[in-house]
N, C-alpha and C positions, 0 to 999 in steps of 0.2 A: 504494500500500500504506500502510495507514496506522500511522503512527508507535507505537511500544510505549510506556505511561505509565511515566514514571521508578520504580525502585522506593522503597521507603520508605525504605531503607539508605542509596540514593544521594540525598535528600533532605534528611533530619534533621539532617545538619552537612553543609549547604551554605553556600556561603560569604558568600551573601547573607543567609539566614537568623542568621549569626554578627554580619553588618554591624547587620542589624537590632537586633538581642539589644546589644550594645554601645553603637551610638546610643542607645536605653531608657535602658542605664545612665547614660551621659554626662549625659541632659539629668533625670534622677535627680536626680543631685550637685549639678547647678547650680541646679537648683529648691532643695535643702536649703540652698547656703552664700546661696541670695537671700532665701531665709524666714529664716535664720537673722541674718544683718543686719537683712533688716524687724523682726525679733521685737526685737531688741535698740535700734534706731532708736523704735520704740514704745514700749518702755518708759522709755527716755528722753524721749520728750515727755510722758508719761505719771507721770515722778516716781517713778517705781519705783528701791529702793534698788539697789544692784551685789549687795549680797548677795543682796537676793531673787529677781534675775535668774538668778544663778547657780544658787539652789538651784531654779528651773522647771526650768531644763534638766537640772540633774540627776536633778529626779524623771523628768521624759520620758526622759533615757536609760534608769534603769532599770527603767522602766517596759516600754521598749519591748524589755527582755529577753526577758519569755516571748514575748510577739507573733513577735518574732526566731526563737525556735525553734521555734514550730508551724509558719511558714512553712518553714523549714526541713528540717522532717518530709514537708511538703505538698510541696516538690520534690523528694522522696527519693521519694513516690510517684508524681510524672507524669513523672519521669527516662525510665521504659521504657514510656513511652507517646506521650511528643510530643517524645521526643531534647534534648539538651542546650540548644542558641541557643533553643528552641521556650520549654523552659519557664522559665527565666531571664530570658524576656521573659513572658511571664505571672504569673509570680510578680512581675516589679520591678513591676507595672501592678496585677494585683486583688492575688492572694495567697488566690484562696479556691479548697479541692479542691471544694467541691462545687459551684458554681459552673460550675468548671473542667470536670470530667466531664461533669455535666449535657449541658451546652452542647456542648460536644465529643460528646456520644452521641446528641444531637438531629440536629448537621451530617453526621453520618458513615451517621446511619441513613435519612436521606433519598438517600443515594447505596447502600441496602443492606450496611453493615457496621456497625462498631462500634469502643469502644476494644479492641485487644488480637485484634482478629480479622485472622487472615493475609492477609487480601487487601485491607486500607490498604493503599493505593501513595501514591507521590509527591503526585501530583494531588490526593488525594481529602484527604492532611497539609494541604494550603498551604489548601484548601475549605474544609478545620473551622478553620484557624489565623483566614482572613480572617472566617468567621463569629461565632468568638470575641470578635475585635477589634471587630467592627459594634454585636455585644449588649453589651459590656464601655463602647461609647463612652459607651451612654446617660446615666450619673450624670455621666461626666469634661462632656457638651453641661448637662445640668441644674444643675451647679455653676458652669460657665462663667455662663449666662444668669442664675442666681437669684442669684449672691454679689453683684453691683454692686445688682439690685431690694432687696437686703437692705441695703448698705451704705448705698445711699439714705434707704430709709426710717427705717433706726435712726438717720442723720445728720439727720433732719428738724428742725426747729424743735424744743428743749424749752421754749419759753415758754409753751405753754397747756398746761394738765394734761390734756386728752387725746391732744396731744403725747406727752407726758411715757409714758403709759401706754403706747402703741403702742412705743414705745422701749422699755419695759421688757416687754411682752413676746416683741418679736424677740431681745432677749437672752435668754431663756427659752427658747425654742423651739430650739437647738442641744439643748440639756442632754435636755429631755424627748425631744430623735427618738434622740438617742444610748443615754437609758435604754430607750426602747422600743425599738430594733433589736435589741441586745445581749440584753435578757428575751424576746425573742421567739425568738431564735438560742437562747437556752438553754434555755426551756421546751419548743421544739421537741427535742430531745436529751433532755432527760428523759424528754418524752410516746415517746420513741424505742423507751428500752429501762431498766433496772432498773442498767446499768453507767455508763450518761448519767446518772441521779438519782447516782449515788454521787458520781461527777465533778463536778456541781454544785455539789453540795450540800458536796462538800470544799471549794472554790475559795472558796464562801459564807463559810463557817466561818472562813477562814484572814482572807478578805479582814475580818471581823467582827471576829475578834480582834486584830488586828494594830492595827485603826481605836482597840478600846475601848484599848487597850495608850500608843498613842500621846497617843488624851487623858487615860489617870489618872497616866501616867509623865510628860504634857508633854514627850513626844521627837515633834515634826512629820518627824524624819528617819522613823520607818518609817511615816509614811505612804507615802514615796518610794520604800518598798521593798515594798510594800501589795501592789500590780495585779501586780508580775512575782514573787514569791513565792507570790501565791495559783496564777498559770496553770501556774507551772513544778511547783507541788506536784500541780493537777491534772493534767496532764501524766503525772506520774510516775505518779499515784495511776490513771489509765488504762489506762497501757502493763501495769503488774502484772497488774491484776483482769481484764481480755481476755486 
């Protein structure tokens, strides 16, 4: 007789699932205090003052304000969808809902269901979690293999000026894939809907004036406060107008 699939109930806080979700976190923190040393070891070879060390990191923390609370939104909606260890661990890893769903509606519809349809069980949970993880690898394998081709090349000789150039445009090429991912994620939300243009187009506005403000007043502190005051205004400026 063959065995009954676990149900969903008796799966989503299992206790291997919790083990997992935890290790995530662990090796989280320990990446952050290793970066945070290297950051700090580099700018000491680097000649960098302590003051200005300290105001990066300040800007990143509050920078990474609004970031904080979309993700945080983002697991207030896959809570009753892939149970607590499930998205705790997706959230520490991407942090993106659409992503998230996609990908999970992709796994679950090839065994015929879906997110939110009653007949996810056990089985078909752990299916879409491992196929999450598979697609999710791609950029963590891309980043692995490209960062040392990149460190390389940017460390190559600068004594010939075509040296010199190649060097200066691998430092380039972060700044432009970050401007184009980020305008392409936004323009896509605008091209969306007429409450995506308002949201932008707030976030633009705030991020604009805050920049002009900082250079006619000569205060660099609210540029620090720039990126997490524009998202959290849009943010707000979303939750209302829907």
């Amino acid at each position: 007789m063959e065995e009954a699939a676990p149900t969903l109930a008796e799966t989503v806080n299992h206790p291997l699932l919790w083990l997992g979700a935890i290790t995530v976190l662990v090796v989280i923190l320990v990446q952050s205090v290793i970066y945070l040393r290297a950051a700090k070891a580099a700018a000491a070879e680097a000649g960098m003052p302590a003051k200005q060390v300290r105001t990066a990191f300040r800007a990143g923390g509050v920078s990474a304000i609004g970031p904080s609370i979309a993700v945080c939104l983002v697991a207030l909606a896959l809570l009753p969808l892939f149970g607590n260890p499930s998205t705790i661990t997706r959230i520490g890893l991407i942090g993106s809902a659409a992503y998230e769903t996609i990908a999970a509606n992709l796994a679950l519809g090839t065994m015929g269901s879906g997110l939110g349809d009653p007949s996810v069980d056990g089985n078909m949970l752990v299916t879409m979690l491992l196929a999450l993880a598979i697609g999710g690898s791609g950029w963590m394998v891309v980043t692995l293999v490209m960062t040392p081709i990149m460190k390389r090349s940017m460390a190559a000789g600068t004594s010939t000026k075509t040296a010199r150039k190649r060097s200066a445009r691998w430092a380039v090429l972060p700044t432009a894939a970050l401007i184009g991912a980020f305008f392409t994620m936004g323009l896509k939300e605008v091209a969306a809907s007429f409450d995506g243009a308002i949201v932008f187009g707030t976030s633009a506005l705030i991020m604009l004036v805050l920049t002009l403000l900082a250079k006619r007043l000569n205060k660099p502190i609210l540029l620090e406060f720039a990126l997490g005051a524009a998202m959290i205004a849009a943010i707000a400026v979303g939750y209302f107008i829907s």
